[in-house]
Z-matrix of the N, CA and C atoms (Angstrom, degrees):
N
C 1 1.444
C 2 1.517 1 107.97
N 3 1.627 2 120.72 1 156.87
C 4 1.173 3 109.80 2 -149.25
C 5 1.570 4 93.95 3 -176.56
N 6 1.609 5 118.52 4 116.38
C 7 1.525 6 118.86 5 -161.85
C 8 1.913 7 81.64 6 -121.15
N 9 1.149 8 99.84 7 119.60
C 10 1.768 9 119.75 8 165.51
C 11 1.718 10 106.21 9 -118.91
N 12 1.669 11 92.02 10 147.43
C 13 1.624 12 93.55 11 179.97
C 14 1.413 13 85.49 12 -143.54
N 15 1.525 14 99.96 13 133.36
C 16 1.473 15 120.63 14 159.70
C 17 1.337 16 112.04 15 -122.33
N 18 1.604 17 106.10 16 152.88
C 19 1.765 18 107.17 17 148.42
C 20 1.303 19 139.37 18 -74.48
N 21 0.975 20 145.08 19 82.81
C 22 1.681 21 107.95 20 -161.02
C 23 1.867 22 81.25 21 -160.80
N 24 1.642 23 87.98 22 156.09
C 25 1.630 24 108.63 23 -157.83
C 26 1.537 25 102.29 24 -70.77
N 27 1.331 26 127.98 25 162.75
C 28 1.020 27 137.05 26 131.18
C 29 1.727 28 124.05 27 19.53
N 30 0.850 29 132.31 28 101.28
C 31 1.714 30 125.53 29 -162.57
C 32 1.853 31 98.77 30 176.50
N 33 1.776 32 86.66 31 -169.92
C 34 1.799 33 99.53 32 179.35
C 35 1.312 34 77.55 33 -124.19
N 36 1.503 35 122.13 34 165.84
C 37 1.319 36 136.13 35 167.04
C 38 1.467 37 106.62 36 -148.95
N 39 1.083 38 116.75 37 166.51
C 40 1.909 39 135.87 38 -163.93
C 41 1.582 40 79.71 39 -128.12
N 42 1.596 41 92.29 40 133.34
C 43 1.522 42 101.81 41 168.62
C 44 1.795 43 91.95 42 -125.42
N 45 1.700 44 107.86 43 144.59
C 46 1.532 45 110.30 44 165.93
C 47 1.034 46 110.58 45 -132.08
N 48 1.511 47 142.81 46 153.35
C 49 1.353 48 116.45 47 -152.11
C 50 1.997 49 70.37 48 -138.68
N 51 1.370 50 117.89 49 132.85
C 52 1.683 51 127.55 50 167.96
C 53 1.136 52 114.01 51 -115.47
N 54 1.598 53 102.32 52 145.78
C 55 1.253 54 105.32 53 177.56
C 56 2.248 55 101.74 54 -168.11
N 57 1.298 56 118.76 55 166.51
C 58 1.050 57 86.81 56 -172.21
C 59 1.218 58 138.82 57 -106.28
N 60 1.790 59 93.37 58 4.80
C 61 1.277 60 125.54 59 177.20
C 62 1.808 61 112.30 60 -84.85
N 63 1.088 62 119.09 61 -27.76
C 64 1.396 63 131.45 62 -164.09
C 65 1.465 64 89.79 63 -104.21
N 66 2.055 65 91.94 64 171.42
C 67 1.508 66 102.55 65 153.76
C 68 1.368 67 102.98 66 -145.87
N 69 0.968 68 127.98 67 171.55
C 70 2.035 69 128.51 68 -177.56
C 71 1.952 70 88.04 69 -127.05
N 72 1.549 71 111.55 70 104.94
C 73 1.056 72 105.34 71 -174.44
C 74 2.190 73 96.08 72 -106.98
N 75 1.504 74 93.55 73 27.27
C 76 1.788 75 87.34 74 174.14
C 77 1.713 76 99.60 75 -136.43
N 78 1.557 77 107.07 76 133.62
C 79 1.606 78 104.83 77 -164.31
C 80 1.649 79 74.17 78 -71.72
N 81 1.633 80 109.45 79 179.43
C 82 1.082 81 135.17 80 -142.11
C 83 1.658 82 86.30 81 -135.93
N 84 1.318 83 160.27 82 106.89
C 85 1.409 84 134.44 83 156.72
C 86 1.494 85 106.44 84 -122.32
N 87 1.435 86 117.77 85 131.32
C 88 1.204 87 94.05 86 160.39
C 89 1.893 88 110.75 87 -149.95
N 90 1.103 89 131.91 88 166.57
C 91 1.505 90 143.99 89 142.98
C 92 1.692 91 127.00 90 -8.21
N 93 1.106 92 140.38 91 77.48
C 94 1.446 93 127.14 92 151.67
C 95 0.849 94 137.31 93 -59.02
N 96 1.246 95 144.68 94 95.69
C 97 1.441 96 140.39 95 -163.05
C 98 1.316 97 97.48 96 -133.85
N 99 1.348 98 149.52 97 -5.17
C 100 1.299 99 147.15 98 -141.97
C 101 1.913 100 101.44 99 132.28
N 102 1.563 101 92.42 100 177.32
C 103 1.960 102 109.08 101 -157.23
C 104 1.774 103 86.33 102 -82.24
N 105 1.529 104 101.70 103 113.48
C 106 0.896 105 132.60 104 -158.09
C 107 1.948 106 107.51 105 -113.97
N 108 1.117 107 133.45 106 146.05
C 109 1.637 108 131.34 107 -179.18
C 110 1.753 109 98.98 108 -126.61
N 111 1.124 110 120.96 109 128.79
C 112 1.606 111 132.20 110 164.59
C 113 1.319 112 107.83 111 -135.04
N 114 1.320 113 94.55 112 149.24
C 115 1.701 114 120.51 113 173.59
C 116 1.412 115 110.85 114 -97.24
N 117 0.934 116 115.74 115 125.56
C 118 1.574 117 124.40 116 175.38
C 119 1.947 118 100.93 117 -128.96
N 120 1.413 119 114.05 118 112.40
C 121 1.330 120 133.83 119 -179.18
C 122 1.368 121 99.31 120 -102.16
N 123 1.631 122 93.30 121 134.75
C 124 1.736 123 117.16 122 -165.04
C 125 1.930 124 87.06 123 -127.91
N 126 1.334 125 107.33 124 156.32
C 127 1.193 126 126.98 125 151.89
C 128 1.072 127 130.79 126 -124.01
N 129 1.016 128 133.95 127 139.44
C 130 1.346 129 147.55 128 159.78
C 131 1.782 130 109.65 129 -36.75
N 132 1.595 131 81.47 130 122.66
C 133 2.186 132 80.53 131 166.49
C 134 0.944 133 120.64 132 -46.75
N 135 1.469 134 97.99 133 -65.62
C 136 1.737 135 108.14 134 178.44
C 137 1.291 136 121.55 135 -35.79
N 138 1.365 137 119.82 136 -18.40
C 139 1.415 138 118.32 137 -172.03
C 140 1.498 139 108.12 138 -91.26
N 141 1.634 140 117.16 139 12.02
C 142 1.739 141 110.90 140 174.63
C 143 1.343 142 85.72 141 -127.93
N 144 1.607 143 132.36 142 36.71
C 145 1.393 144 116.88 143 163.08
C 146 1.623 145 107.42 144 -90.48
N 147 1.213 146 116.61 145 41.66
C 148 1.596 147 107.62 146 -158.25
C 149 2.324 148 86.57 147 -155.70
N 150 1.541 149 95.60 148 141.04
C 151 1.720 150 98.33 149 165.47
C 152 1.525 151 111.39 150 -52.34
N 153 1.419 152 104.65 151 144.75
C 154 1.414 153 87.16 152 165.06
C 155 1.707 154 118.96 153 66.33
N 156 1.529 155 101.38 154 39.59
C 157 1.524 156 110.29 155 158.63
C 158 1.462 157 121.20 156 -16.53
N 159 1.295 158 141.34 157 130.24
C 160 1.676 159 116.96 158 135.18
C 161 1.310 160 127.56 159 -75.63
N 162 1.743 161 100.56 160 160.32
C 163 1.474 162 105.14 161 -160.13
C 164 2.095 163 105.79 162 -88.37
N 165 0.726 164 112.90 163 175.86
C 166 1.484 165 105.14 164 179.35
C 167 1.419 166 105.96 165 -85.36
N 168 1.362 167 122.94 166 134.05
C 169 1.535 168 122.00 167 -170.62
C 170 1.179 169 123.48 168 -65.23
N 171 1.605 170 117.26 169 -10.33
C 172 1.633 171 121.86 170 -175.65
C 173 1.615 172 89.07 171 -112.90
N 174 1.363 173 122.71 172 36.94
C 175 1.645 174 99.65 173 165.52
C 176 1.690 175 125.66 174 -90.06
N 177 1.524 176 95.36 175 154.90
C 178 1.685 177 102.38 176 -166.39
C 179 1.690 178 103.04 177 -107.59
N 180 1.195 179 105.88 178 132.77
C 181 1.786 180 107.20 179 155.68
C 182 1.175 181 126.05 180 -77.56
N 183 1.300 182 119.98 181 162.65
C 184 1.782 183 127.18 182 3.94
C 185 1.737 184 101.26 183 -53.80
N 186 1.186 185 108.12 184 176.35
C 187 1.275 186 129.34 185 151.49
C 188 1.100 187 133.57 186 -124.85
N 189 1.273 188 121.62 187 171.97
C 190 1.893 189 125.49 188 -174.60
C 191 1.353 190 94.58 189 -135.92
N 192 1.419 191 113.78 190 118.64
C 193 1.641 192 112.21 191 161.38
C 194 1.476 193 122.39 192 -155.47
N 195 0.669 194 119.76 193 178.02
C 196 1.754 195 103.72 194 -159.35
C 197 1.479 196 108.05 195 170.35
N 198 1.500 197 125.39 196 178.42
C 199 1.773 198 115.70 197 179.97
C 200 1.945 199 82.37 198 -136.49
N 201 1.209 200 87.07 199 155.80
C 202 1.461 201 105.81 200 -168.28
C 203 2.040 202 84.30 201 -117.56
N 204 1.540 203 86.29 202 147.72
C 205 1.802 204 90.72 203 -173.97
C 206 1.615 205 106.62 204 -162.15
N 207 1.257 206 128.27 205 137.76
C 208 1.510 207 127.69 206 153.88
C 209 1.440 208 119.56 207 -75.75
N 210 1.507 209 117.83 208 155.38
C 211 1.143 210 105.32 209 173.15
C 212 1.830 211 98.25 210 -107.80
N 213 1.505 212 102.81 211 136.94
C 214 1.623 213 100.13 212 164.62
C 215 1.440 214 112.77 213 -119.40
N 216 1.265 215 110.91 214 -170.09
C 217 1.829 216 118.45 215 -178.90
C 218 1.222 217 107.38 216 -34.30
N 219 1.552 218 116.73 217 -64.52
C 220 1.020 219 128.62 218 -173.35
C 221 1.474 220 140.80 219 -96.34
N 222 1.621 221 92.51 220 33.72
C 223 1.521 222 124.15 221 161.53
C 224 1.961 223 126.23 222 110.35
N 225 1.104 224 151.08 223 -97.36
C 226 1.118 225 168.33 224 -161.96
C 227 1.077 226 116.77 225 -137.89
N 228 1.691 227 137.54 226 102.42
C 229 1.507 228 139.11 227 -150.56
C 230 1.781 229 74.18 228 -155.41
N 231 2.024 230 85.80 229 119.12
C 232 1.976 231 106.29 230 162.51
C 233 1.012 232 113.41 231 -76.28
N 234 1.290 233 106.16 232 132.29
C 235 1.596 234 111.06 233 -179.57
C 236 1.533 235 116.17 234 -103.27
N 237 1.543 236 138.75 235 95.33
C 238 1.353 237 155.18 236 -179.99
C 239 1.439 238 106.07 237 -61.01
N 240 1.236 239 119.81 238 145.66
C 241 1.161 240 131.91 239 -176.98
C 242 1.193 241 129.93 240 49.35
N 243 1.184 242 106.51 241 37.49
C 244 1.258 243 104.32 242 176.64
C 245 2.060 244 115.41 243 -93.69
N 246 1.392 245 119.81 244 145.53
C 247 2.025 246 99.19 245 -176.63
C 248 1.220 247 94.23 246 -91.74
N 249 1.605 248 96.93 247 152.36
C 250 1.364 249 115.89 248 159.62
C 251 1.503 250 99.61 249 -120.74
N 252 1.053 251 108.82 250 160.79
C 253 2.022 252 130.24 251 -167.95
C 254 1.519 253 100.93 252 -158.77
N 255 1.769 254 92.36 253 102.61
C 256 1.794 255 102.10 254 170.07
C 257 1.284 256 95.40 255 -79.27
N 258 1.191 257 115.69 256 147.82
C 259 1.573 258 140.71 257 167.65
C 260 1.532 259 127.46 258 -136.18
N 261 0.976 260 132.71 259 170.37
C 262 1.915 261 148.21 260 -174.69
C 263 1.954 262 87.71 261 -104.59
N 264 1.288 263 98.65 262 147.61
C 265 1.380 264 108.89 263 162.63
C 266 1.400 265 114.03 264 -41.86
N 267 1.457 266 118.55 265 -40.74
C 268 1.640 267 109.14 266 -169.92
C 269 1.763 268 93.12 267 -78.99
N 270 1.234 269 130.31 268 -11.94
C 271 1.977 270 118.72 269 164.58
C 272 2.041 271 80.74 270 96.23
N 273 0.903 272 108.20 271 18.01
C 274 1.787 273 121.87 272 158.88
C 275 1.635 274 93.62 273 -61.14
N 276 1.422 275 129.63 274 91.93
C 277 1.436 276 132.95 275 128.55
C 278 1.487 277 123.18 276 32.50
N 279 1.396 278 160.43 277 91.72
C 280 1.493 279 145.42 278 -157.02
C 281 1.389 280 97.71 279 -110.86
N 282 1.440 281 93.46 280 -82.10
C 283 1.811 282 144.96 281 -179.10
C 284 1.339 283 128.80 282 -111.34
N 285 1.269 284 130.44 283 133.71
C 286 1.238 285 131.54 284 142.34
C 287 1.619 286 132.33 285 -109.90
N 288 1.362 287 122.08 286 156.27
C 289 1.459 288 113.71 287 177.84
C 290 1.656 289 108.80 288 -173.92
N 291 1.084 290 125.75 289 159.49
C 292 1.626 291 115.46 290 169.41
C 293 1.574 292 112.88 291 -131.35
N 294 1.447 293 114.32 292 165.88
C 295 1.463 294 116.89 293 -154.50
C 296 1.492 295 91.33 294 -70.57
N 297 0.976 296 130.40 295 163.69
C 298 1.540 297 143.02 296 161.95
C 299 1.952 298 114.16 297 -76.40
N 300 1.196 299 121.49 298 170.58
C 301 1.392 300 131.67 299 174.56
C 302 1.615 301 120.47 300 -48.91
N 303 1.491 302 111.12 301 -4.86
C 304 1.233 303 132.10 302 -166.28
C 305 1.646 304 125.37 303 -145.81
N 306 1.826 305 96.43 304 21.21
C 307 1.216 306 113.31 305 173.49
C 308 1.530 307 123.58 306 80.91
N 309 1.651 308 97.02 307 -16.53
C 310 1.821 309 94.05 308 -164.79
C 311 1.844 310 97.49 309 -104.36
N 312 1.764 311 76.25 310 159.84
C 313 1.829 312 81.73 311 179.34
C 314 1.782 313 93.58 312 -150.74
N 315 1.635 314 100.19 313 -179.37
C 316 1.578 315 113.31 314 -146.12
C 317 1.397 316 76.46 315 -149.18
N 318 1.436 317 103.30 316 128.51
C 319 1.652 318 113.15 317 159.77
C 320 1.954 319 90.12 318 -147.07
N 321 1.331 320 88.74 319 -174.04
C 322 1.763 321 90.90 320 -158.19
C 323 1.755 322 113.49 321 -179.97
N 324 1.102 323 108.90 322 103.97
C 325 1.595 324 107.12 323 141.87
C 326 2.062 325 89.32 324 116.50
N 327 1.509 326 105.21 325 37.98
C 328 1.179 327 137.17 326 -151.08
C 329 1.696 328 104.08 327 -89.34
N 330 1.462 329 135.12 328 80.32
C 331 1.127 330 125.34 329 169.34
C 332 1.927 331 116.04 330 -31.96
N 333 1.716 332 98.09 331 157.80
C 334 1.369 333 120.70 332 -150.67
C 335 1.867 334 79.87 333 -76.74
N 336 1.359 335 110.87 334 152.53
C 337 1.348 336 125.43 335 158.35
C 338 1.738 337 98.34 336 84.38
N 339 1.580 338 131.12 337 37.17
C 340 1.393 339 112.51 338 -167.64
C 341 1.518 340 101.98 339 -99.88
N 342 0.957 341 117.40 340 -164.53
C 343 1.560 342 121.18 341 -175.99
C 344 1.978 343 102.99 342 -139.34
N 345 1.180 344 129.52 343 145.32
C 346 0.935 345 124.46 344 -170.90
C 347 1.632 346 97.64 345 -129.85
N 348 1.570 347 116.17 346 106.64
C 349 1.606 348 140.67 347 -160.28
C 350 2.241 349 95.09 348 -72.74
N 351 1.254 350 143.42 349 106.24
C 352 1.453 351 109.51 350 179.23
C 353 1.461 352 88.67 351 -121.46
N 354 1.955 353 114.02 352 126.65
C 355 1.153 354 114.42 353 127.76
C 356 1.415 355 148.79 354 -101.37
N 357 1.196 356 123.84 355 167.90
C 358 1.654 357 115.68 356 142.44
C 359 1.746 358 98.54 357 -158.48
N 360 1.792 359 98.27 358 149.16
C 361 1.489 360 108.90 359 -173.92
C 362 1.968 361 86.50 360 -63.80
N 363 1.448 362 86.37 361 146.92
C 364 1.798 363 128.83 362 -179.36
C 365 1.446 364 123.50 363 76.00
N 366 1.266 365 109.23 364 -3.17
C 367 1.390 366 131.63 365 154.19
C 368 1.691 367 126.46 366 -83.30
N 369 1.112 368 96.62 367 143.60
C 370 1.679 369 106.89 368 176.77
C 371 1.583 370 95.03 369 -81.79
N 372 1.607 371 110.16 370 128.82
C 373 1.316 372 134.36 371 159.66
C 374 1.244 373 115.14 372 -31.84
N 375 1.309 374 158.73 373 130.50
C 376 1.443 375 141.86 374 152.29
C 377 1.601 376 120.61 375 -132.54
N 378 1.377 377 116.92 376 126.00
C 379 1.627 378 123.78 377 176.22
C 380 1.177 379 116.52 378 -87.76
N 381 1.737 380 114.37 379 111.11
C 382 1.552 381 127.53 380 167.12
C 383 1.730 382 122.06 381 -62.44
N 384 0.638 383 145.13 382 146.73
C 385 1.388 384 144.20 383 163.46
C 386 1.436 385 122.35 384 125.57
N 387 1.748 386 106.30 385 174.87
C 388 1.211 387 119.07 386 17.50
C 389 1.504 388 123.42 387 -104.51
N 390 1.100 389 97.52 388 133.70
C 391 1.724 390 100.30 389 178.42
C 392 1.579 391 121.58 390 -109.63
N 393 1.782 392 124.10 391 -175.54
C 394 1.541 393 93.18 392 173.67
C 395 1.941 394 101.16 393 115.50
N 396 0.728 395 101.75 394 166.39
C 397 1.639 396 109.62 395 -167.11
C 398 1.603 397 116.38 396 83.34
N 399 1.445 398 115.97 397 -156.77
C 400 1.602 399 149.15 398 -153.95
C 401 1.603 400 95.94 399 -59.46
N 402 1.153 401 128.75 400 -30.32
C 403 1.765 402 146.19 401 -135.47
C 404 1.873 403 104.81 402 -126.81
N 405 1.475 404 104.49 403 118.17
C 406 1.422 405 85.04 404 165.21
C 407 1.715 406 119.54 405 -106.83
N 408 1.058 407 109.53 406 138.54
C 409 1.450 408 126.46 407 163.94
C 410 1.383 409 133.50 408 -75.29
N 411 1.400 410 102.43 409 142.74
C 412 1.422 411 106.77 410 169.76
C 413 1.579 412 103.36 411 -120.12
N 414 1.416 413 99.29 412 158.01
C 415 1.648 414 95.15 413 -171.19
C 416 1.627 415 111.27 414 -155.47
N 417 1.298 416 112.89 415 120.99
C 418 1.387 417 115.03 416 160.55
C 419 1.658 418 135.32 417 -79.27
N 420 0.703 419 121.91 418 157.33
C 421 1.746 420 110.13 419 -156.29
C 422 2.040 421 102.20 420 -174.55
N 423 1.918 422 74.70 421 106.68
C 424 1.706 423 75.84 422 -174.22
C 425 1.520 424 100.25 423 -98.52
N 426 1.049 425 123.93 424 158.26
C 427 1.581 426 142.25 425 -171.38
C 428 1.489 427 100.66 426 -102.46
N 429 1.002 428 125.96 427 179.92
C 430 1.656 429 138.68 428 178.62
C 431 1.357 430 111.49 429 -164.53
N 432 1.605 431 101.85 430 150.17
C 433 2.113 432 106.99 431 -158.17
C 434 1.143 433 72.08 432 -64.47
N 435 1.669 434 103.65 433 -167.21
C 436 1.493 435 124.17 434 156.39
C 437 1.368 436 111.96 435 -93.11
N 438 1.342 437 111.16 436 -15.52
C 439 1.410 438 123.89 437 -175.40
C 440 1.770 439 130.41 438 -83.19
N 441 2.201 440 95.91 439 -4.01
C 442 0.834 441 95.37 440 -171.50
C 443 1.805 442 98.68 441 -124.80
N 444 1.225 443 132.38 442 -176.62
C 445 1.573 444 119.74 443 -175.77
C 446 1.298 445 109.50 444 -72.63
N 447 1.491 446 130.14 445 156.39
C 448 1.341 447 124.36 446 -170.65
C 449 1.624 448 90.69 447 -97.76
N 450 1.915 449 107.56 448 145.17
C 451 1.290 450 103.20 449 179.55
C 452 1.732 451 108.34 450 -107.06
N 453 1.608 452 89.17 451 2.27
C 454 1.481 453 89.93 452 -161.17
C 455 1.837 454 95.39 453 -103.14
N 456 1.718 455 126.88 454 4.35
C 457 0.969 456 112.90 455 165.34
C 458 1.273 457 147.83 456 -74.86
């Protein structure tokens, strides 16, 4: 728990809450109009070391979820742990979350036009989007060594 005070006028704002143990896999948006209280729900890493992640209990639709995977010789291999980081075109902070033991991951409540940031060390970096709005998605998303040409550059 965590009491912040700002000034700032009248607007919507994205709250992300970091840390390096956790992830906040639900963007946060809300209303200023006056001194305002939000919940922003984090999970534990540890809690996607297992198939079949759980989802965070305050999550909002649509959703985005999908399994991230390489392809090798011998076909379609999930790739675990890898981060994903929803973001705004300006790379403004949304979401965070990482794939589970079985490649798949859950993000949620994702303004229209976002970009979805994916790493993991020995892999080439790659940016999804834009995705996000009224509609939820599912999404496959292959990764590439570093060792091999990027197809997604």
């Amino acid at each position: 728990m965590g009491l912040f005070e700002a000034n700032v006028p009248e607007s919507y704002i994205f709250l992300l809450a970091d840390s390096d143990n956790f992830v906040q896999p639900c963007a946060v948006r809300s209303r200023v109009t006056q001194d305002l209280e939000v919940r922003i729900e984090m999970l534990p890493k540890s809690a996607l070391n297992v198939l079949n992640a759980p989802r965070p209990q305050l999550s909002v639709e649509p959703s985005i979820t999908g399994r991230i995977f390489e392809t090798r010789s011998d076909g379609r291999r999930n790739v675990a742990g890898a981060s994903l980081r929803a973001q705004d075109a300006l790379e403004t902070g949304l979401a965070t979350t990482r794939s589970d033991l079985g490649g798949a991951f859950y993000l949620c409540n994702l303004p229209e036009d976002s970009y979805i940031d994916i790493r993991k060390v020995g892999f080439n970096p790659i940016l999804v989007g834009p995705i996000g709005g009224a509609e939820a998605a599912v999404f496959e998303i292959e990764l590439v060594r570093e060792s091999e040409p990027c197809r997604h550059c």
